[in-house]
TIZA-977254 format. One record per residue (C-alpha): residue number from 1; residue in three letters; x, y, z. Coordinates in nm, 2 decimals. Layout:
BEGIN
<num: NUM&residuo: ala&u: X&v: Y&w: Z>
...
# end
This chain:
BEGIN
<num: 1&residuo: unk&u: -3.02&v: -0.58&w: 0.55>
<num: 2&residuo: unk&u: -2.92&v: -0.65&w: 0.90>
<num: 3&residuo: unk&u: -2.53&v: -0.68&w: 0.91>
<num: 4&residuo: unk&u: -2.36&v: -0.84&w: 1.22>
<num: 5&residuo: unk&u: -1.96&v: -0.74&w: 1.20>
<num: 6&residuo: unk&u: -1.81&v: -0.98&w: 1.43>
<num: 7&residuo: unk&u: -1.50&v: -0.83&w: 1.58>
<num: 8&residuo: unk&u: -1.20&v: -1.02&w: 1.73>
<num: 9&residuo: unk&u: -0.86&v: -0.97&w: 1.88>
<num: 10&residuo: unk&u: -0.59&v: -0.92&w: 1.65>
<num: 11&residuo: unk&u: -0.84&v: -0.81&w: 1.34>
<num: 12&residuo: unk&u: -0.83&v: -0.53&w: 1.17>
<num: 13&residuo: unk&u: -0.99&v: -0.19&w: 1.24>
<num: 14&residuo: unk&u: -0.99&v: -0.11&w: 0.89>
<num: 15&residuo: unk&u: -1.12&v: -0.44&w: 0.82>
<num: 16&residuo: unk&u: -1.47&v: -0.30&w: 1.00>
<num: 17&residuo: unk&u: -1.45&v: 0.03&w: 0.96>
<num: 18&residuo: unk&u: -1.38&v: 0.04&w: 0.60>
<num: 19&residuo: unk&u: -1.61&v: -0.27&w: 0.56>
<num: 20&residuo: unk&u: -1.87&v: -0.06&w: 0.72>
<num: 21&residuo: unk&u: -1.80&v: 0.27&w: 0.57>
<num: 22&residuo: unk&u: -1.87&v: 0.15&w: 0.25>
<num: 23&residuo: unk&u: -2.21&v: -0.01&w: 0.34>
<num: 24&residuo: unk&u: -2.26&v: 0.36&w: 0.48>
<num: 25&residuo: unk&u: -2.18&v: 0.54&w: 0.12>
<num: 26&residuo: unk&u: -2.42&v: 0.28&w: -0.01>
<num: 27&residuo: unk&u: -2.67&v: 0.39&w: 0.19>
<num: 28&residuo: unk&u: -2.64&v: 0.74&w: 0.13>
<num: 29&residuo: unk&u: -2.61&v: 0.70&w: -0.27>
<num: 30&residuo: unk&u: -2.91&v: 0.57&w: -0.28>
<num: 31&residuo: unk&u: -3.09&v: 0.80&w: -0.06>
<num: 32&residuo: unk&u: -3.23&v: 0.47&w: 0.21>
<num: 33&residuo: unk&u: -3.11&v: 0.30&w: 0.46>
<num: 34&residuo: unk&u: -3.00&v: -0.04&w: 0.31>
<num: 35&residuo: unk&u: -2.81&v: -0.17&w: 0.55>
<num: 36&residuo: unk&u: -2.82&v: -0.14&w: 0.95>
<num: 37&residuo: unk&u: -2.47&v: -0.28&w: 1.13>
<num: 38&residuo: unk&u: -2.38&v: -0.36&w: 1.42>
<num: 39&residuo: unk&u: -2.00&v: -0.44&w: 1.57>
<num: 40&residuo: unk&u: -2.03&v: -0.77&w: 1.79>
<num: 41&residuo: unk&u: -1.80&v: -0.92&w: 2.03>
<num: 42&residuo: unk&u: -1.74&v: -1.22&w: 2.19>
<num: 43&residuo: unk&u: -1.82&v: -1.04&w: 2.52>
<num: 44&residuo: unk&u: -1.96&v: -0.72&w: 2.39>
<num: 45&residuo: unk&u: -1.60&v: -0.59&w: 2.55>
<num: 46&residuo: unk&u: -1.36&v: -0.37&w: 2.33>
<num: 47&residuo: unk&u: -1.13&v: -0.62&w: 2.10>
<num: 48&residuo: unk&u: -0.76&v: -0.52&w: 2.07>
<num: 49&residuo: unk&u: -0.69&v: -0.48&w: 1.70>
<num: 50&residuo: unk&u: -0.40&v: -0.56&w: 1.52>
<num: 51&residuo: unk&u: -0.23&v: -0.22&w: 1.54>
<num: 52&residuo: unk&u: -0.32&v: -0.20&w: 1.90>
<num: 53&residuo: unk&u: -0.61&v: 0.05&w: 1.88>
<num: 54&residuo: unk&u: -0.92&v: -0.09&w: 2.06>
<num: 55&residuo: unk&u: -1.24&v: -0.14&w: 1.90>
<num: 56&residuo: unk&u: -1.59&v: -0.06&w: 2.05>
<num: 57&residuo: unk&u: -1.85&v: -0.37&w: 2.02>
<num: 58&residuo: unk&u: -2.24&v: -0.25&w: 2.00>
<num: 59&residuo: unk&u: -2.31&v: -0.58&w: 2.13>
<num: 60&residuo: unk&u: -2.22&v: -0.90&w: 2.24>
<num: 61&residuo: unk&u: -2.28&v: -1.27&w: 2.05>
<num: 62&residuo: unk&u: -2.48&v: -1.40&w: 2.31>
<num: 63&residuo: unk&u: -2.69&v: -1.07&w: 2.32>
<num: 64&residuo: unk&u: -2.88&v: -1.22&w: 2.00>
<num: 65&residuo: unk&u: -3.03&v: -1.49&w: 2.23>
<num: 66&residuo: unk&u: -3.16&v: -1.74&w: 2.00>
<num: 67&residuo: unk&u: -3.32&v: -1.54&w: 1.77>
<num: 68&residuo: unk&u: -2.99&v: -1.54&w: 1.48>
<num: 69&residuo: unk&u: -3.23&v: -1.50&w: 1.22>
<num: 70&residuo: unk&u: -3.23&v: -1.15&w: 1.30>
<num: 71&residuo: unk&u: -2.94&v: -1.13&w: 1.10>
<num: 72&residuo: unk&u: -2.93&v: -1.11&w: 0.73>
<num: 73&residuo: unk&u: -2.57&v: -1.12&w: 0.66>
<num: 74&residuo: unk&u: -2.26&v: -1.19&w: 0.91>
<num: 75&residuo: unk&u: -1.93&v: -1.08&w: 0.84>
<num: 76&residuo: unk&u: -1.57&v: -1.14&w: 0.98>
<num: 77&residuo: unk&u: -1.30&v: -0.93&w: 0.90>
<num: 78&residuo: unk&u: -0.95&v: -0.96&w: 0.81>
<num: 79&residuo: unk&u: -0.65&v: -1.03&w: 1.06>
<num: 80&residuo: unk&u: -0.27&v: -1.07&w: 1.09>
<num: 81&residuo: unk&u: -0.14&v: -1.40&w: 1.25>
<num: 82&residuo: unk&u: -0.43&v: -1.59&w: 1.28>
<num: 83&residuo: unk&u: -0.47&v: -1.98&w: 1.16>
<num: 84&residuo: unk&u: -0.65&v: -2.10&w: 1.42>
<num: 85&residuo: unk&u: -0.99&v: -1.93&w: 1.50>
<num: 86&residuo: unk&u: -1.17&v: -1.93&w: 1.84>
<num: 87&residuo: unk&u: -1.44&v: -2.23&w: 1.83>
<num: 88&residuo: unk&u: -1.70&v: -2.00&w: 2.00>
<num: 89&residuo: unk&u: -1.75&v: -1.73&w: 1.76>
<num: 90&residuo: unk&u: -1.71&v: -1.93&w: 1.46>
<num: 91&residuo: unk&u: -1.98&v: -2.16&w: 1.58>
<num: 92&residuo: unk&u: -2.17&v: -1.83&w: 1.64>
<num: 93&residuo: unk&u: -2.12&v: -1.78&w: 1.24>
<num: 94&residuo: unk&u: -2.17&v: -2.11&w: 1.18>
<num: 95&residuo: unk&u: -2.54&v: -2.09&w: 1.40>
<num: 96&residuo: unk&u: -2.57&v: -1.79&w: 1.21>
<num: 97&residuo: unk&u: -2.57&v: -1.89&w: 0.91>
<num: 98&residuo: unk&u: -2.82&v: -2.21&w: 0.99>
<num: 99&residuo: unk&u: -3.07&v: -1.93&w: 1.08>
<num: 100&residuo: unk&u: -3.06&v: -1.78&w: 0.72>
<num: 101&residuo: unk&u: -2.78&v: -1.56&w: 0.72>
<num: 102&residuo: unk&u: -2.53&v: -1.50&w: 0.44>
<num: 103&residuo: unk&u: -2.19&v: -1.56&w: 0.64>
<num: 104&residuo: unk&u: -1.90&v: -1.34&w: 0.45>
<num: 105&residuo: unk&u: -1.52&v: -1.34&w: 0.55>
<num: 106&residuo: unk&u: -1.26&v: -1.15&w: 0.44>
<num: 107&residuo: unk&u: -0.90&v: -1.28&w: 0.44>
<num: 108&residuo: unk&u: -0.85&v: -1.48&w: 0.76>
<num: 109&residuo: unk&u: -1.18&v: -1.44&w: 0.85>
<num: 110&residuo: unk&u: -1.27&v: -1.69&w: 0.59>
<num: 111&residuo: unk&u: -1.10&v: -1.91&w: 0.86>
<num: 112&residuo: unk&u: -1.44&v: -1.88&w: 1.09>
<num: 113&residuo: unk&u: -1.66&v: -2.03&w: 0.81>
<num: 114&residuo: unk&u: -1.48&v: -2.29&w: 0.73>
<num: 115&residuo: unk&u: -1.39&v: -2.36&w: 1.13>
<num: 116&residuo: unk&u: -1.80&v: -2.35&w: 1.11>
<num: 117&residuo: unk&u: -1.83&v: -2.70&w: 0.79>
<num: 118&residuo: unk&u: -2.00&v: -2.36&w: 0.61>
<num: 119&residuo: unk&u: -1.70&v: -2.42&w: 0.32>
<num: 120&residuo: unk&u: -1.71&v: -2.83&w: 0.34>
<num: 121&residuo: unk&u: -1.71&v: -2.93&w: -0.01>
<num: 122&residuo: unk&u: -1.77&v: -2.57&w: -0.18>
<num: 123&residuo: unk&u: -1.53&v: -2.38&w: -0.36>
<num: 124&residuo: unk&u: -1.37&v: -2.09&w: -0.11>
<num: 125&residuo: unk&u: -1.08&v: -1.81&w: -0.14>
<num: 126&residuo: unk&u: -0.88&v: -1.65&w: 0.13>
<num: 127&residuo: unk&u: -0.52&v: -1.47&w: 0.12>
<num: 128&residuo: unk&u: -0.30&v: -1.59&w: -0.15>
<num: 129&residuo: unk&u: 0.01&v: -1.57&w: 0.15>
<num: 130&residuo: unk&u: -0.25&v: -1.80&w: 0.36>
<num: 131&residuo: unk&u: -0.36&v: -2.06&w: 0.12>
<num: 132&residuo: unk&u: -0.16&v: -2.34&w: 0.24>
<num: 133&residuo: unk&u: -0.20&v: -2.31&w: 0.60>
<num: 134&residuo: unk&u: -0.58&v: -2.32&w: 0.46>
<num: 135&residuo: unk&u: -0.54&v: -2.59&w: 0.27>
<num: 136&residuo: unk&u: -0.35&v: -2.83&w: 0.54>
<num: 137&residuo: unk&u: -0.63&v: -2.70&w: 0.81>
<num: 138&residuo: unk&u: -0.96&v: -2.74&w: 0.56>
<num: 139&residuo: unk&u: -0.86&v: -3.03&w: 0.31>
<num: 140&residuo: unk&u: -1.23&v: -3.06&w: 0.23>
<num: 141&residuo: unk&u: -1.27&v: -2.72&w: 0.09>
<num: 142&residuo: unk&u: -1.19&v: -2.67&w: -0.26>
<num: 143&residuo: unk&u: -0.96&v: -2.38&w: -0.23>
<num: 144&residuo: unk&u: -0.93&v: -2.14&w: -0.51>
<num: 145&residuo: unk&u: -0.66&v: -1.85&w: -0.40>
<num: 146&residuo: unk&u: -0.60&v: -1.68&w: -0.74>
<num: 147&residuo: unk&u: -0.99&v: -1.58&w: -0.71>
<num: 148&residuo: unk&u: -1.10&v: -1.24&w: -0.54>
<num: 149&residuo: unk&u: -1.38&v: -1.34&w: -0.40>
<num: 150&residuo: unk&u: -1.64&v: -1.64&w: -0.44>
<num: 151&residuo: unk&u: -2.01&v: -1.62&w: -0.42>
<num: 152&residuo: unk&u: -2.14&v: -1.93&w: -0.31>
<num: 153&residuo: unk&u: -2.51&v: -1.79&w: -0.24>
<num: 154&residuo: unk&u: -2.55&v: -1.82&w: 0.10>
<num: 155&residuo: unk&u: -2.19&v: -1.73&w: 0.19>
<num: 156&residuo: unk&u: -1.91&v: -1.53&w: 0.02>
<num: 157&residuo: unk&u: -1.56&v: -1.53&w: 0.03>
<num: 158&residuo: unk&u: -1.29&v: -1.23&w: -0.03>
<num: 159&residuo: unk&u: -0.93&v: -1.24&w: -0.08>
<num: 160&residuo: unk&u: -0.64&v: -1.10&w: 0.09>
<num: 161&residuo: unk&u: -0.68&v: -0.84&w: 0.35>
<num: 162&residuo: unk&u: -0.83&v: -0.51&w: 0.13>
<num: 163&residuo: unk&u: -1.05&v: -0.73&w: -0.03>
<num: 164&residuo: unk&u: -1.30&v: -0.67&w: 0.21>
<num: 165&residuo: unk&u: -1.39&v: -0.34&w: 0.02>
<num: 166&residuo: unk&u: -1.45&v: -0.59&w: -0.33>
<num: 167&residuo: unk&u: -1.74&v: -0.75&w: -0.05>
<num: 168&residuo: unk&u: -1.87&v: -0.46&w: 0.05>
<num: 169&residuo: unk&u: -1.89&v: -0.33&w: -0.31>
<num: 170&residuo: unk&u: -2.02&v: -0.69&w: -0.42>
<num: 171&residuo: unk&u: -2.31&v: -0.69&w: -0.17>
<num: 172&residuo: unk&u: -2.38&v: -0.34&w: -0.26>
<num: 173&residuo: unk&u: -2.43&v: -0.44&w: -0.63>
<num: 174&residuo: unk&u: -2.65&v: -0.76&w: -0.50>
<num: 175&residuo: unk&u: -2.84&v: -0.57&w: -0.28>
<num: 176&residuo: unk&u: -2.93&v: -0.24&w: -0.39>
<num: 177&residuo: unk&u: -2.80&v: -0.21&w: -0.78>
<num: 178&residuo: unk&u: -2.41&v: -0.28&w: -0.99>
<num: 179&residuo: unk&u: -2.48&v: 0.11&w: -1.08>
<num: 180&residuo: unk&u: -2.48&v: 0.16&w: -0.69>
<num: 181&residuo: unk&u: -2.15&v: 0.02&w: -0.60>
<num: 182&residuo: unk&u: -1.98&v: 0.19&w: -0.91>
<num: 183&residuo: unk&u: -2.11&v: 0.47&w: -0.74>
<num: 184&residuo: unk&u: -1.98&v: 0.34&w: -0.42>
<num: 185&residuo: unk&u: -1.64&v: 0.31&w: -0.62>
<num: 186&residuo: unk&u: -1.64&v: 0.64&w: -0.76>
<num: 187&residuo: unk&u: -1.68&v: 0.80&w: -0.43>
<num: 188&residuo: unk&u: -1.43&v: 0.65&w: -0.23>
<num: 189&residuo: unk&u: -1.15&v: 0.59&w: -0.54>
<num: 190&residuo: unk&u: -1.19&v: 0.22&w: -0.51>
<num: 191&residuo: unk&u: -1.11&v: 0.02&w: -0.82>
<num: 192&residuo: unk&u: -1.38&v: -0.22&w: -0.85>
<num: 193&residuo: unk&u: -1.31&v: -0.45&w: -1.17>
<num: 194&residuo: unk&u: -1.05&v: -0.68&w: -0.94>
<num: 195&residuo: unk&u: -1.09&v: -1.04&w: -1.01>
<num: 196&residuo: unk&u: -0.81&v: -1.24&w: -0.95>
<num: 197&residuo: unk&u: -0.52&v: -1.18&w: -0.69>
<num: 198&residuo: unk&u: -0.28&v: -1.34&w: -0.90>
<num: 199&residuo: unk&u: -0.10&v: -0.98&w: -0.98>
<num: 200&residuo: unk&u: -0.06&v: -0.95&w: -0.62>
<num: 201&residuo: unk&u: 0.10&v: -1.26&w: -0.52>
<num: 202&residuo: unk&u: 0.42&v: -1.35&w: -0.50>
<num: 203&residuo: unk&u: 0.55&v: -1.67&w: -0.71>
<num: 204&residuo: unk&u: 0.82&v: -1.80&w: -0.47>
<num: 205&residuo: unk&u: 0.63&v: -1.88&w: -0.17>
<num: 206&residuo: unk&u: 0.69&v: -2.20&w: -0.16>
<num: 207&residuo: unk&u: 0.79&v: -2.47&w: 0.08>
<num: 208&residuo: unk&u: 1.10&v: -2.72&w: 0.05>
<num: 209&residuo: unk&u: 0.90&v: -2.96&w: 0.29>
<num: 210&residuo: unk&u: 1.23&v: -2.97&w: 0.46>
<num: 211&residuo: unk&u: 1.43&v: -3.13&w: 0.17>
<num: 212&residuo: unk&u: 1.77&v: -2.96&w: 0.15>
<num: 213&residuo: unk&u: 1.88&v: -3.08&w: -0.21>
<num: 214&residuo: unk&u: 1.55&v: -2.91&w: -0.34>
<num: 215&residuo: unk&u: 1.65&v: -2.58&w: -0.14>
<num: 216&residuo: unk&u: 1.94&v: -2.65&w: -0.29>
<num: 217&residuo: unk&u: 1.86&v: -2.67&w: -0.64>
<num: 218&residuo: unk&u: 1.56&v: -2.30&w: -0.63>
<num: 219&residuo: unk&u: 1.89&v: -2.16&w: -0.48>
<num: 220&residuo: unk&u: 2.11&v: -2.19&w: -0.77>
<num: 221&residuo: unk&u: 1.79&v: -2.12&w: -0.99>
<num: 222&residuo: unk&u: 1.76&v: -1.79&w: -0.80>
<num: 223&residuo: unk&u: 2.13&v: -1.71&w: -0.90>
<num: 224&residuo: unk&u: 2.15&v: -1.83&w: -1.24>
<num: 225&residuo: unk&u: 1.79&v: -1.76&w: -1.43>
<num: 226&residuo: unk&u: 1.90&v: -1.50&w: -1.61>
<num: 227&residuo: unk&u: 2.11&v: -1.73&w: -1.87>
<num: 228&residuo: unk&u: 2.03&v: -2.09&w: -2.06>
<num: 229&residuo: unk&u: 1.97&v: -2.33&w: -1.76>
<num: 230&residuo: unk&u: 1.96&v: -2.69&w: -1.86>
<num: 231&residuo: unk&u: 1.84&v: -2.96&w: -1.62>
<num: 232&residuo: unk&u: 2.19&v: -3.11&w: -1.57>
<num: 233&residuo: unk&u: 2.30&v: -2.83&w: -1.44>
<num: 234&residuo: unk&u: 2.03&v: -2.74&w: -1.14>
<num: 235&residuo: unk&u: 2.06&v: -3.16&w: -1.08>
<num: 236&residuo: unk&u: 2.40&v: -3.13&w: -1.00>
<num: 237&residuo: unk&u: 2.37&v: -2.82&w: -0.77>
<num: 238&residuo: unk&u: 2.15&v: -3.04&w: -0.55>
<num: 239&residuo: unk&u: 2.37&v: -3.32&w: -0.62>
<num: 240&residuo: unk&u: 2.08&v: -3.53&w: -0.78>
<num: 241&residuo: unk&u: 2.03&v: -3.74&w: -1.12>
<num: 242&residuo: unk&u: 1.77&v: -3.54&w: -1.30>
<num: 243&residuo: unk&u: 1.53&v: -3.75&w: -1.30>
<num: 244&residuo: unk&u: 1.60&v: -3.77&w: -0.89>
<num: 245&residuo: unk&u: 1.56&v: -3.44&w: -0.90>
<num: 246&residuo: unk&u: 1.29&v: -3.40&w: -1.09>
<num: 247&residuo: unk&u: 1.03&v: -3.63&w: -0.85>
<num: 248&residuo: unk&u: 1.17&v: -3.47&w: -0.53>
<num: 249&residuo: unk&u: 1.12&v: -3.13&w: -0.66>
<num: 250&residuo: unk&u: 0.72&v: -3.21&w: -0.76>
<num: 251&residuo: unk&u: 0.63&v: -3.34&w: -0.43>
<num: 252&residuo: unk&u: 0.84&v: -3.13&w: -0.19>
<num: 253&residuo: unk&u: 0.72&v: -2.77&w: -0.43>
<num: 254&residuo: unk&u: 0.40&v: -2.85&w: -0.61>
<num: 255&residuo: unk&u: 0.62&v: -2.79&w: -0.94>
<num: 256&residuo: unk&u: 0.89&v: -2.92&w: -1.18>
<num: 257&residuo: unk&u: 1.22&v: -2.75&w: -1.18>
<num: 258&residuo: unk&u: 1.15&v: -2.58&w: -1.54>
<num: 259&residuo: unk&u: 0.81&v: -2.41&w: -1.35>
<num: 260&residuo: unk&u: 1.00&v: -2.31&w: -1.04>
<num: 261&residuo: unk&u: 1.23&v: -2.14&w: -1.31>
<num: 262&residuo: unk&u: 1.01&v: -1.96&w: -1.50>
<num: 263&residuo: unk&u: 0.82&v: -1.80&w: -1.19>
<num: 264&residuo: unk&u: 1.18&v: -1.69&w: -1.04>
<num: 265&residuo: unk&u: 1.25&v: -1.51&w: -1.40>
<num: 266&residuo: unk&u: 0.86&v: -1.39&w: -1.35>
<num: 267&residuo: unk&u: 0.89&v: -1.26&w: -1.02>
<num: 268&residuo: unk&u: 1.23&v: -1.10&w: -1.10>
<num: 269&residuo: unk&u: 1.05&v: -0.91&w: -1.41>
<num: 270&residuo: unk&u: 0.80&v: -0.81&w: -1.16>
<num: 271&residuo: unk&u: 1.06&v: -0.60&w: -0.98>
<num: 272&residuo: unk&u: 1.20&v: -0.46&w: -1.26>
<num: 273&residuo: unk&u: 0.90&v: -0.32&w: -1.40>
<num: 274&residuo: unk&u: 0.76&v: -0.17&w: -1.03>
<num: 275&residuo: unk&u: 1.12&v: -0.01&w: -1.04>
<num: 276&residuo: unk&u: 1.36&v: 0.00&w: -1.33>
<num: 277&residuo: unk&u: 1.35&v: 0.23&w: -1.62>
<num: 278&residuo: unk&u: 1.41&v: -0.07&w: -1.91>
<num: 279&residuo: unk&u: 1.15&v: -0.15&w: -2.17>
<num: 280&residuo: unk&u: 0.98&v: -0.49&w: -2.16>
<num: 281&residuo: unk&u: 1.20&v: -0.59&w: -2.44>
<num: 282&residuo: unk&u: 1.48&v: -0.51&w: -2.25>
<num: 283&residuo: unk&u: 1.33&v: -0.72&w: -1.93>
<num: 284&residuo: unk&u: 1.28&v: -0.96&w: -2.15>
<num: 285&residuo: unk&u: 1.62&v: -1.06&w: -2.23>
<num: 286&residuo: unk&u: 1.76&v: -0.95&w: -1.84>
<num: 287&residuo: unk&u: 1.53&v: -1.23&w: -1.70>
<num: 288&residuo: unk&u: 1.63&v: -1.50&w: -1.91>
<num: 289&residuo: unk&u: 1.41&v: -1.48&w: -2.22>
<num: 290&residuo: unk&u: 1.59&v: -1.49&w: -2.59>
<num: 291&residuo: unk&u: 1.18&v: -1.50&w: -2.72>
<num: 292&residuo: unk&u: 1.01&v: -1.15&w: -2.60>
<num: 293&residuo: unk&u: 0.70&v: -1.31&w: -2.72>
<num: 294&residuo: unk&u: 0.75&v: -1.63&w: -2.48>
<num: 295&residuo: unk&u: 0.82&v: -1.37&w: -2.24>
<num: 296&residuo: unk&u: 0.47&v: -1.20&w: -2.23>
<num: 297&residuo: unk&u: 0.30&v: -1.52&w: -2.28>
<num: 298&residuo: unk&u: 0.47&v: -1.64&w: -1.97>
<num: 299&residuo: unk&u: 0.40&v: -1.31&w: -1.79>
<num: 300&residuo: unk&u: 0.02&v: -1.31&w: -1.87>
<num: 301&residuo: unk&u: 0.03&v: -1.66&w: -1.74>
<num: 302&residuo: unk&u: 0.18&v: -1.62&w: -1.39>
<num: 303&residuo: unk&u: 0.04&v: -1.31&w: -1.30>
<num: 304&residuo: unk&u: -0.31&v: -1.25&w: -1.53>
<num: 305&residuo: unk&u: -0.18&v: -0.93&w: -1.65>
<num: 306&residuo: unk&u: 0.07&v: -0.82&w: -1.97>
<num: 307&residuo: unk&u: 0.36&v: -0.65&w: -1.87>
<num: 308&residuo: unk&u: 0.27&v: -0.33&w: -1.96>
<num: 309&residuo: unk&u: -0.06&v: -0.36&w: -1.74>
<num: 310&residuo: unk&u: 0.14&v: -0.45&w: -1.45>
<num: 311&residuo: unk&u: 0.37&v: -0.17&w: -1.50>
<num: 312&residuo: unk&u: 0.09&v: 0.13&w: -1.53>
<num: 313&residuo: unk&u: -0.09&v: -0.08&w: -1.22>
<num: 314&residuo: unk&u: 0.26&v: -0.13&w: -0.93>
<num: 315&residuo: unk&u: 0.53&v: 0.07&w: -1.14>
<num: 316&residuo: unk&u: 0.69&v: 0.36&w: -0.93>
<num: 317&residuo: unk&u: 0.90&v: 0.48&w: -1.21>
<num: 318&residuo: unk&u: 0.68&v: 0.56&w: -1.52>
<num: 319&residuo: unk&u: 0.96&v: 0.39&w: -1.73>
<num: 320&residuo: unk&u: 0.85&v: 0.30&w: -2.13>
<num: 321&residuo: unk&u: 0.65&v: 0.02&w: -2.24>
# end
């Protein structure tokens, strides 16, 4: 499998090399050379990655000369900052990808294949923190930012910026063997059972769309979750009849007041189990909850795992179940 790793200013080394270095494991595991890649530029000119380091290119775009078929897959890493991808090498991808090849992004790079109408229509993922700048760029794409990655076939999709090494596994597993990339896994202590990024995101990034009663209203939310909160009482924070409240809230936050609630008393449970000592029975109750059993329920919900899971997965204390 001929892999073309298209390399860009402000991505990330790791992004390729770790992309890459996977691939590599792959091929020695299973004792043949698998995959062949090759780092492209623009200009086949060193890129400037995000932490400043500068990255060798094998090759530039235009060195493929019309022949793109050569390539079986093309892949463009992660970055930091970036919304609005150059038009020339996504419509390199985009040729690409005509030609036969598989076109994978990771992260922003899933930018470049929608930039090239690869995503029109199709469902897609890309960083949970990036999904709505996605969304406002690429309304056609049916955008699905909880999901770690998305195999559409003839392109595939990863999730925020580490995800790349769930695409590298993925291919592995689709292109030599699943016992391969556990392999792969094994070797280099990768977890590879990830499936959603919903543990990973966080619940409160959100817009206002610029309405100040709303921000007014998750404000006094964000101070007050931890008791009873009735309706009334968050209306007239924001100075707002409920049911005033209630319509400006959907459209300017996607949610109703009562949803915004719960994922503050979520997000704040989060904390507490990465670093406080309290049982989840004791969270329970800090956050807001007089029902423990609402409590997980709502947990599971927002962030696909119990509480308990997320605490042996992001806790730094070890503190009791």
């Amino acid at each position: 499998m001929r892999v073309g790793i298209l390399a860009y200013d402000s991505c990330l080394a790791s992004g390729v090399h770790g992309f890459s270095d996977t691939l590599a494991v792959a091929n020695l595991a299973s004792g043949r050379e698998v995959f062949e890649t090759a780092v492209l530029s623009a200009d086949g000119v060193p890129v400037r990655c995000f932490a400043g380091a500068l990255l060798q290119a094998d090759a530039a775009l235009g060195d493929a000369g019309p022949d793109l078929g050569q390539w079986d897959i093309v892949y463009v890493p992660p970055a930091f900052g970036l919304t609005e991808p150059d038009a020339a090498p996504a419509s390199w991808v985009g040729r690409a990808h005509a030609s036969g090849a598989v076109a994978c992004g990771a992260c922003a790079g899933v930018f470049f294949l929608a930039e090239a109408g690869i995503l029109r229509g199709r469902p897609a993922t890309t960083h949970w923190g990036l999904a709505q700048a996605f969304a406002a760029r690429y309304p056609d794409v049916a955008l699905e930012p909880d999901r770690m990655l998305v195999d559409g076939g003839d392109y595939i999709c990863a999730g925020g910026v580490t995800a790349y090494f769930d695409l590298a596994l993925h291919l592995v597993a689709r292109h030599v063997s699943p016992e391969a990339a556990l392999s792969c896994a094994r070797t280099l202590l990768l977890d590879p059972g990830r499936i959603r990024q919903t543990p990973y995101m966080s619940l409160l990034s959100l817009p206002s769309a610029g309405d100040e009663a709303v921000a007014a209203a998750r404000r006094w939310m964000e101070d007050n979750y931890a008791r009873p909160v009735r309706i009334g009482e968050v209306a007239a924070a924001a100075h707002l009849t409920g049911r005033t409240l209630l319509r400006r809230f959907r459209r300017a936050v996607g949610r109703t007041p009562a949803q915004y609630l719960q994922a503050v008393r979520i997000e704040r449970a989060k904390r507490l189990l990465e670093t406080g000592g309290e049982s989840t029975g004791e969270i329970s109750s800090m956050v807001g909850y007089a029902d423990a059993t609402a409590f997980f329920k709502a947990f599971r919900e927002l962030t696909g795992l119990s509480p308990g899971a997320y605490r042996r997965r992001f806790g730094l204390s070890g503190g009791p179940e």
